[in-house]
N, CA, C and O of each residue as an XYZ file, in Angstrom:
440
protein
N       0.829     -1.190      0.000
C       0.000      0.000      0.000
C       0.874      1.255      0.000
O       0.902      2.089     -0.906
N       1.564      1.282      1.099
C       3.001      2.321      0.909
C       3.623      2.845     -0.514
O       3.710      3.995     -0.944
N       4.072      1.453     -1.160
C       4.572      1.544     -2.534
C       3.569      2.340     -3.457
O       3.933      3.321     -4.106
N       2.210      1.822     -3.470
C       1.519      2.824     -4.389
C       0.708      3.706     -3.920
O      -0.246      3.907     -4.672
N       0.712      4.404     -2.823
C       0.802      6.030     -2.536
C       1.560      6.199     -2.951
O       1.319      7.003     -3.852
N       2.594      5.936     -2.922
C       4.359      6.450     -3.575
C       4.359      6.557     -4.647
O       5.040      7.456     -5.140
N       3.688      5.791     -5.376
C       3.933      5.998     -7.096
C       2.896      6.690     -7.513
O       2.930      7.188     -8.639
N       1.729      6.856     -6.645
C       0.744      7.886     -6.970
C       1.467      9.087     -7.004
O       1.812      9.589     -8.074
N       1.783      9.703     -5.659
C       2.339     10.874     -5.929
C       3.488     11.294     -6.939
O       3.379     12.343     -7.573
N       4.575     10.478     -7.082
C       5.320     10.420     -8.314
C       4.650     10.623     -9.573
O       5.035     11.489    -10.358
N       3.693      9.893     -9.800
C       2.845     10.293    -11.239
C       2.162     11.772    -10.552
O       2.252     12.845    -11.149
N       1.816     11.699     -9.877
C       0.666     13.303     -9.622
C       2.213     14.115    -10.040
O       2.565     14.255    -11.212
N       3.054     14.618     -8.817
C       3.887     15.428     -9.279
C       4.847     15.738    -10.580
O       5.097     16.857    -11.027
N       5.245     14.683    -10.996
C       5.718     14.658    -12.865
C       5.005     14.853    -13.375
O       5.460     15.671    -14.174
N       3.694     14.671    -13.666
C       2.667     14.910    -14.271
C       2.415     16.525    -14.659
O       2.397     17.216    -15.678
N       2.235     16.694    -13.239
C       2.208     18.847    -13.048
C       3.417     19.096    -13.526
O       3.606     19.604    -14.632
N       4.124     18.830    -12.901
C       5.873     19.202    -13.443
C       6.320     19.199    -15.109
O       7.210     19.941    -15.525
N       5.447     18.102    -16.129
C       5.850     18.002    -17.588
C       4.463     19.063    -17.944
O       4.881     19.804    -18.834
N       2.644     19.539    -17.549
C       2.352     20.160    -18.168
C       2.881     21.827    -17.909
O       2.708     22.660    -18.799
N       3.472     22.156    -16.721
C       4.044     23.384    -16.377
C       4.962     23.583    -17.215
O       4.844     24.686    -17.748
N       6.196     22.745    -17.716
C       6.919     22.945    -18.849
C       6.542     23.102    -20.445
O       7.091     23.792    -21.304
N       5.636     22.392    -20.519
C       5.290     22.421    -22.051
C       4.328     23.318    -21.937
O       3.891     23.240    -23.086
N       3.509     24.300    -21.297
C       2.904     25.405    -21.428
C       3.568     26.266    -21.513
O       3.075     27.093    -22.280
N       4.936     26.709    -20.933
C       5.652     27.424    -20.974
C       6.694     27.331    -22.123
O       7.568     28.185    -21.976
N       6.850     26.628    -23.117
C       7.312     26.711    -24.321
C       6.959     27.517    -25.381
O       7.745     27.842    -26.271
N       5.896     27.824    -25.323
C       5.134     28.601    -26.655
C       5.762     30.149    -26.193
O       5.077     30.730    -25.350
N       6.766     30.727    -26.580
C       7.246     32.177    -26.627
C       5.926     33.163    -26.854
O       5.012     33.140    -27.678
N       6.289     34.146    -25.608
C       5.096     35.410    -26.305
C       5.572     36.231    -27.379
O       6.659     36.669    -27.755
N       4.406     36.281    -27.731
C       4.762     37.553    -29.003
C       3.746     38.134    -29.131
O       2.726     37.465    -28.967
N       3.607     39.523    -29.453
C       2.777     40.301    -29.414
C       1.947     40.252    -30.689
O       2.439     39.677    -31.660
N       0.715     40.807    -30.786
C       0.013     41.091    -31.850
C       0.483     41.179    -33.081
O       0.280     40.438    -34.044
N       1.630     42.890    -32.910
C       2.207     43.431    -33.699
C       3.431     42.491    -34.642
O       3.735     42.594    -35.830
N       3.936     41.600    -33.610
C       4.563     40.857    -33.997
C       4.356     40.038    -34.976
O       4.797     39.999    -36.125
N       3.349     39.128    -34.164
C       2.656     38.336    -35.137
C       1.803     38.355    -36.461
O       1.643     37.479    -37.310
N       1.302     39.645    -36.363
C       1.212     40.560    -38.243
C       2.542     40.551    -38.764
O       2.647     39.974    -39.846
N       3.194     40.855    -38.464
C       4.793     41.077    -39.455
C       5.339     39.796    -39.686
O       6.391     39.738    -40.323
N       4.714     38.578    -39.208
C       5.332     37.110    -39.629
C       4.223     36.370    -40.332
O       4.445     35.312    -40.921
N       2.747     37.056    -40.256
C       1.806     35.701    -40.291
C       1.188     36.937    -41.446
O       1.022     36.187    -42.408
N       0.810     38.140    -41.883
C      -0.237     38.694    -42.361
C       0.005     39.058    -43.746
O      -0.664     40.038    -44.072
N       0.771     38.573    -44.704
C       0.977     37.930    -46.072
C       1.529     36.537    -46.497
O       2.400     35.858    -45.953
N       0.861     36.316    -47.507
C       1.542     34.966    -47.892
C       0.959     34.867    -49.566
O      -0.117     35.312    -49.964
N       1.884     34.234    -50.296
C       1.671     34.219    -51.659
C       1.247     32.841    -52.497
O       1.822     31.761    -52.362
N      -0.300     33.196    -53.731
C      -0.802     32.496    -54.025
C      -0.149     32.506    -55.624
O       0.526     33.468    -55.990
N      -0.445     31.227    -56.621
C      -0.646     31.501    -57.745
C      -1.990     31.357    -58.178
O      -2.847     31.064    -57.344
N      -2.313     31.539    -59.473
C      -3.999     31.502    -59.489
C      -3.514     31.401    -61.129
O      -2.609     32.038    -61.667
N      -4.513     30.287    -61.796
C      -4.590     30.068    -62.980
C      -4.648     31.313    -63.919
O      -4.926     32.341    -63.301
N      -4.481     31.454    -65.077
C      -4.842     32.854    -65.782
C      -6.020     32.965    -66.042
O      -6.504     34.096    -66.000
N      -6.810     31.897    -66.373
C      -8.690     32.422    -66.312
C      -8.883     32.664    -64.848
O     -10.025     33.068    -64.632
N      -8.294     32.574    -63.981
C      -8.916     32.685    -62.389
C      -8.739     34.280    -62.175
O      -9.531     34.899    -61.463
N      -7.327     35.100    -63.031
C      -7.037     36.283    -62.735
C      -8.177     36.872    -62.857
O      -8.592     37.331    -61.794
N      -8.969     37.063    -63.932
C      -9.984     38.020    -64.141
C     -11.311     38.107    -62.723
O     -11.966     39.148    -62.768
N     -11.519     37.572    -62.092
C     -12.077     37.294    -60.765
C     -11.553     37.756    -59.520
O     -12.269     38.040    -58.559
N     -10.411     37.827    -59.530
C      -9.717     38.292    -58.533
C      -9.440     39.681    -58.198
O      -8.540     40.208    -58.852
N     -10.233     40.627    -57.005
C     -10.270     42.384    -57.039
C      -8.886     42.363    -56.514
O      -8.498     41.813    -55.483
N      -8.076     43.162    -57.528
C      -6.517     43.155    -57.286
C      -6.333     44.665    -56.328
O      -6.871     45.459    -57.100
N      -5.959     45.366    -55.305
C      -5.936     46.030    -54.594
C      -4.839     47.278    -55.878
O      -4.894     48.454    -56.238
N      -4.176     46.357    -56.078
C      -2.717     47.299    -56.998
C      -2.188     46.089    -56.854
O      -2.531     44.963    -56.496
N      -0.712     46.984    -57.459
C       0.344     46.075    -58.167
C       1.759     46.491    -57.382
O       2.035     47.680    -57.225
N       2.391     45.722    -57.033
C       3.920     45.288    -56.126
C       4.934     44.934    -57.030
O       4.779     44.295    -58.071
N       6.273     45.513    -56.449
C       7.255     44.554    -57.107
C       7.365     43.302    -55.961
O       7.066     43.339    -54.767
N       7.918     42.155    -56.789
C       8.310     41.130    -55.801
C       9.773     41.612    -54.942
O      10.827     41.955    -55.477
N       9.548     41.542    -53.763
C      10.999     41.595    -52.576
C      11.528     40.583    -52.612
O      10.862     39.606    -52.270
N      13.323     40.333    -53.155
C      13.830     39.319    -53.224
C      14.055     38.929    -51.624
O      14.697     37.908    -51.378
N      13.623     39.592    -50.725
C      14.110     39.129    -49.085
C      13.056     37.860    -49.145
O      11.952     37.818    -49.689
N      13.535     37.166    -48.642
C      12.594     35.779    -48.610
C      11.360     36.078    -47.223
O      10.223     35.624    -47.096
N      12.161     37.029    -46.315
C      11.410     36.804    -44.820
C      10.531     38.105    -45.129
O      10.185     38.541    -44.031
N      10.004     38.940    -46.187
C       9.695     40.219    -46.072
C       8.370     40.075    -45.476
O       7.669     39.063    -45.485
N       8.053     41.477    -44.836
C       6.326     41.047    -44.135
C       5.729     42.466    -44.788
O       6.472     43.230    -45.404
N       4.581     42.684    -44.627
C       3.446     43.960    -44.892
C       4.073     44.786    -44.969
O       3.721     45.587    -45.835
N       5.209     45.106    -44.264
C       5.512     46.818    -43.874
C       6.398     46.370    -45.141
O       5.979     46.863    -46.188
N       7.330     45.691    -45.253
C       8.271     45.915    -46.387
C       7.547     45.929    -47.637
O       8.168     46.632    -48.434
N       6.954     45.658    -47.923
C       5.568     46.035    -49.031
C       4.883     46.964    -48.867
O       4.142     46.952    -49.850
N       4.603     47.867    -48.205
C       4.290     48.835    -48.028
C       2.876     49.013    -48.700
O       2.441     49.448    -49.767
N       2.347     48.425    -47.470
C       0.675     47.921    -47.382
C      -0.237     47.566    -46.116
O      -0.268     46.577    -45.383
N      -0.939     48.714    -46.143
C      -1.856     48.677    -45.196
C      -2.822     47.035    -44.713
O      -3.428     46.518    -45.652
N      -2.881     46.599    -43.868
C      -3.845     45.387    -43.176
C      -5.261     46.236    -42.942
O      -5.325     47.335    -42.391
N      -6.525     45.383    -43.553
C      -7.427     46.187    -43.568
C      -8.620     45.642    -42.512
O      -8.798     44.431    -42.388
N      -9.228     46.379    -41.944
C     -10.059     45.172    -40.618
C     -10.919     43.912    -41.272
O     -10.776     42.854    -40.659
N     -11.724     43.876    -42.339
C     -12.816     43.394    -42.593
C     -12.518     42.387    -43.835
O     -13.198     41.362    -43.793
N     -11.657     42.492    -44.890
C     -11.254     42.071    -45.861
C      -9.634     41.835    -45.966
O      -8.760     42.584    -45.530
N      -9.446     40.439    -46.750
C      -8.406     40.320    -47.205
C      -7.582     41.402    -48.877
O      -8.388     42.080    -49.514
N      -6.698     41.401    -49.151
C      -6.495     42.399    -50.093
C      -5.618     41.463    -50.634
O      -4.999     40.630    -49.972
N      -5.546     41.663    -52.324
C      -4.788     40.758    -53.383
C      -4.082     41.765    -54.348
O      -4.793     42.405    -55.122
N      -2.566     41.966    -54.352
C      -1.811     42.714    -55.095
C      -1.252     41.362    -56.364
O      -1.184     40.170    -56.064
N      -0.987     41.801    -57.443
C      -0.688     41.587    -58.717
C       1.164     41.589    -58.364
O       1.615     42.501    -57.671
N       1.610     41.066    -58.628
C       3.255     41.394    -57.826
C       3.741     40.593    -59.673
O       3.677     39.503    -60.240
N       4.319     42.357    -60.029
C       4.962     42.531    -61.451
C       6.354     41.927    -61.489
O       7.288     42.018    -60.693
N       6.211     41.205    -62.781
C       7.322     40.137    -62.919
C       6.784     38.864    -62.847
O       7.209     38.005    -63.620
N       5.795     38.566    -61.930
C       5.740     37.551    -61.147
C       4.449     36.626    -61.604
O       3.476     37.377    -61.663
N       4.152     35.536    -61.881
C       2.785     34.901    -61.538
C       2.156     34.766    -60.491
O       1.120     34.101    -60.458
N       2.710     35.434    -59.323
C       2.141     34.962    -57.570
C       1.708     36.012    -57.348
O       2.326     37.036    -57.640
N       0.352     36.012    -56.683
C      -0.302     37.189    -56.231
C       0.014     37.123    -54.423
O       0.247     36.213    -53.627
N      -0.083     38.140    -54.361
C       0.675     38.993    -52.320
C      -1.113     38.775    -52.068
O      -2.114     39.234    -52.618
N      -0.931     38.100    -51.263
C      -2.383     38.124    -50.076
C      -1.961     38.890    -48.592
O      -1.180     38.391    -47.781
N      -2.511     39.940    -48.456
C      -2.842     40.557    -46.962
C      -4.349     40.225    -46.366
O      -5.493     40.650    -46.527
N      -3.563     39.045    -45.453
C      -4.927     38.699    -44.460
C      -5.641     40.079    -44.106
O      -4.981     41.036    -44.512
N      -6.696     40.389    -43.523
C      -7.283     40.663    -42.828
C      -7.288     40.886    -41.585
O      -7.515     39.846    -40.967
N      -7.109     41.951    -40.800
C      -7.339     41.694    -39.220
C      -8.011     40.976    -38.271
O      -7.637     40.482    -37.207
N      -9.248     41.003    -38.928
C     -10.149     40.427    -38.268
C      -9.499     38.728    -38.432
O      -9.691     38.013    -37.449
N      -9.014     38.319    -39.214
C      -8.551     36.761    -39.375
C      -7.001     37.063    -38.723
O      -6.719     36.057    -38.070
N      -6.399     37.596    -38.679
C      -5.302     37.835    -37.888
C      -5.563     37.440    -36.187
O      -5.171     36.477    -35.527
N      -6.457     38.718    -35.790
C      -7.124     38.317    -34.927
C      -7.575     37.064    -33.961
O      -7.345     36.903    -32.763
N      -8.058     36.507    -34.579
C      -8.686     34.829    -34.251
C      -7.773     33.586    -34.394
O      -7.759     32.506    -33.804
N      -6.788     34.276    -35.680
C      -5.861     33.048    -35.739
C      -4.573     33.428    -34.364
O      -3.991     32.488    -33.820
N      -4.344     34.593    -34.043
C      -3.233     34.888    -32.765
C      -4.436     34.222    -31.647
O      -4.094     33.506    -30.706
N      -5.165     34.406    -31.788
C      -6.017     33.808    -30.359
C      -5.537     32.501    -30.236
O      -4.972     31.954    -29.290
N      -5.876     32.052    -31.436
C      -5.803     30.447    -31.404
C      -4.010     29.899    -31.130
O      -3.708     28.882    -30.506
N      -3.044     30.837    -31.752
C      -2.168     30.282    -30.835
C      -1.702     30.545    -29.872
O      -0.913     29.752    -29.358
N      -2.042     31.869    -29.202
C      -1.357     31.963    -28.029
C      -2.133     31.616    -26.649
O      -1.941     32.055    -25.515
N      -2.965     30.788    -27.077
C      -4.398     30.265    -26.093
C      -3.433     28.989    -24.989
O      -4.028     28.349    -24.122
């Protein structure tokens, strides 16, 4: 009986002890942050698909691989996503939305 109180508490305390660590792994980052890593990303779209698509304007492509919104020099808009034409290029620049910015930082820093 001794022995497994003993190993009860061993599992109770490791137990707390491994979810206290792995909650504490996920780094904070702020809002702001997380727009400048998460709030563009680039699509291609067939050439009959172009004509469908409300293009905001037109971008050059940034050879920086890591570039975010601000280096494009483009507003995040609350309600809608926005689709730039990026000259040279077949890939169109998607700027999420805030409001989807929003919900998706919820979801990871939950």
């Amino acid at each position: 009986m001794k022995i497994l109180t003993t190993l009860s508490f061993a599992f109770f305390f490791s137990s707390a002890i491994f979810s206290q660590t792995t909650s504490d792994v996920k780094p904070a980052i702020s809002f702001e942050e997380y727009c400048e890593l998460e709030a563009i990303y680039f699509i291609t779209a067939p050439a009959e698909k172009l004509n469908s698509i409300d293009f905001v304007g037109e971008r050059e492509l940034l050879s920086e691989a890591n570039a975010s919104y601000i280096d494009y020099d483009v507003k995040i808009k609350e309600g809608e996503n926005q689709y730039y034409k990026l000259i040279g290029s077949e890939e169109i620049l998607v700027v999420r939305s805030q409001y989807i910015l929003r919900l998706n930082y919820e979801n990871v820093t939950k």
